[in-house]
C-alpha positions as CSV (number, residue, x, y, z in Angstrom):
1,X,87.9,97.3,117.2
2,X,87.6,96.9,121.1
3,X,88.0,92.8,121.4
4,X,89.7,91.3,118.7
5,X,92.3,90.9,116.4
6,X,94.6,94.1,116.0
7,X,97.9,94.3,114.8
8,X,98.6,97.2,116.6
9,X,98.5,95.3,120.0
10,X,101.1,93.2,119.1
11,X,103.8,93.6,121.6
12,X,106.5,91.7,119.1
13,X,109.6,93.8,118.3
14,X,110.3,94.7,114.6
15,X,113.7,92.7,115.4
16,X,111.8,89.5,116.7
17,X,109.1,89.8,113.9
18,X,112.3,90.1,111.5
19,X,114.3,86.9,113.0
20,X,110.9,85.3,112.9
21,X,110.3,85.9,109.2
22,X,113.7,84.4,108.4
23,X,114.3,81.9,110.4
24,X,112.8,78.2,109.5
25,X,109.8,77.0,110.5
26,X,110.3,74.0,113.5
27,X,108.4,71.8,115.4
28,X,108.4,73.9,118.2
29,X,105.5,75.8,118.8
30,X,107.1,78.3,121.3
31,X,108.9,79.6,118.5
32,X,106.5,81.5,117.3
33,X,106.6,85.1,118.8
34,X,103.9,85.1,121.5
35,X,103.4,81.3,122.3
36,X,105.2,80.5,125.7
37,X,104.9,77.6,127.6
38,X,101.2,77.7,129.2
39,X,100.1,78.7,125.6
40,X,101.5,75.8,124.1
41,X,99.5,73.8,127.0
42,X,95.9,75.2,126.0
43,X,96.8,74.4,122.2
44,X,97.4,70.9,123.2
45,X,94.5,70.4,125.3
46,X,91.2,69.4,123.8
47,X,89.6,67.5,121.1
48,X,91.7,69.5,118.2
49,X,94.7,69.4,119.4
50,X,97.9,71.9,118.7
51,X,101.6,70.2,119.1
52,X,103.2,71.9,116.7
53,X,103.7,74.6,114.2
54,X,102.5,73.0,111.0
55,X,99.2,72.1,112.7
56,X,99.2,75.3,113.8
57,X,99.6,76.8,110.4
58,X,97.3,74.1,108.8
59,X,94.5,75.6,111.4
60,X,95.6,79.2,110.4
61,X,94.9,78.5,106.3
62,X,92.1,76.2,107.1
63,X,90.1,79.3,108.9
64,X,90.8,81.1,105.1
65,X,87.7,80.0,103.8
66,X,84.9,78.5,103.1
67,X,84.8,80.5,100.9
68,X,80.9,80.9,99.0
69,X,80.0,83.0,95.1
70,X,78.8,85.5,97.5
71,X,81.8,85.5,99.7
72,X,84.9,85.3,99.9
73,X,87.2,85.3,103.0
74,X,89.6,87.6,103.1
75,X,93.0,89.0,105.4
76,X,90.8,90.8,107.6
77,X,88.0,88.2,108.3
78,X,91.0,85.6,108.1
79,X,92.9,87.4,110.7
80,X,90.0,87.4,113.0
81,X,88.7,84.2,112.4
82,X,92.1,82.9,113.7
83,X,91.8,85.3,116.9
84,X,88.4,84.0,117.9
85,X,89.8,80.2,117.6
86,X,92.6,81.2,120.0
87,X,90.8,82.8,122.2
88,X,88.3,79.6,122.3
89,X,91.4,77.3,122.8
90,X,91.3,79.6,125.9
91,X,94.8,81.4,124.9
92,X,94.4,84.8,127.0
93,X,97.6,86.9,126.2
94,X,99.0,87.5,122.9
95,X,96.5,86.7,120.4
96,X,97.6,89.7,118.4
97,X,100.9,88.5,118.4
98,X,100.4,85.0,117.4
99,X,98.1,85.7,114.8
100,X,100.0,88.7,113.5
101,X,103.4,86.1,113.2
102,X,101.4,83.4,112.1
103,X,99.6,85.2,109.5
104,X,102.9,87.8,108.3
105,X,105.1,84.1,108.4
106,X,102.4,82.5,106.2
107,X,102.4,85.2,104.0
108,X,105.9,84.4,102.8
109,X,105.2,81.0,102.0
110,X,101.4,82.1,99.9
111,X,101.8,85.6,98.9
112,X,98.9,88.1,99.0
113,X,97.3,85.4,102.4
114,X,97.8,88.6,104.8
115,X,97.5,92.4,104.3
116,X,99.0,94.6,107.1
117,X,98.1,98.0,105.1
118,X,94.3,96.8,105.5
119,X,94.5,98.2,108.9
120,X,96.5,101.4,108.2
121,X,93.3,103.4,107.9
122,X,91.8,102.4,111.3
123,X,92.0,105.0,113.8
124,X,91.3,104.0,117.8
């Protein structure tokens, strides 16, 4: 997978993923491992604008689906949907760790959302 999502490029400690997966979700966007303060700029700017976390989690779950009878969108696609729509907002450093947060974060609130393992197999 040369440009996109990867969990593997995430440069969040286990210990900051871990305080991130307990600690309470907050307005705050630059709570969220990997968002700092010119991040939190390009998220704002624009017609669908990103001032805090629950928008940013709504945008996360929206990019789940649509799901079709033929289809339906799962971690993988989901995870890489969200990476491409980051990168658009023109975010340039840390996709992989914002979506990999985002997505492990959400996945305590709607078990089975996100699957780390699916990428276990994937060799570079």
């Amino acid at each position: 997978m040369a440009d996109g999502y990867d969990p593997n490029k995430s440069k969040v400690s286990d210990d900051k993923m871990q305080d991130w997966l307990k600690s309470q979700v907050t307005d705050d966007l630059e709570d969220v491992p990997g968002i700092g303060p010119k991040a939190k700029e390009k998220l704002a700017d624009g017609d669908e604008s990103i001032t805090n976390c629950y928008q940013l989690f709504g945008k996360f779950l929206m990019l789940r689906g649509p799901d079709t009878e033929d289809h339906k969108v799962e971690s993988m696609e989901h995870t890489e949907k969200f990476w491409q729509w980051l990168k658009a907002k023109g975010i340039t450093a840390h996709r992989s760790a914002i979506v990999r947060a985002v997505a492990e974060k959400s996945a305590t609130f709607f078990h089975g959302i996100y699957d780390a393992t699916e990428w276990e197999d994937e060799e570079e």
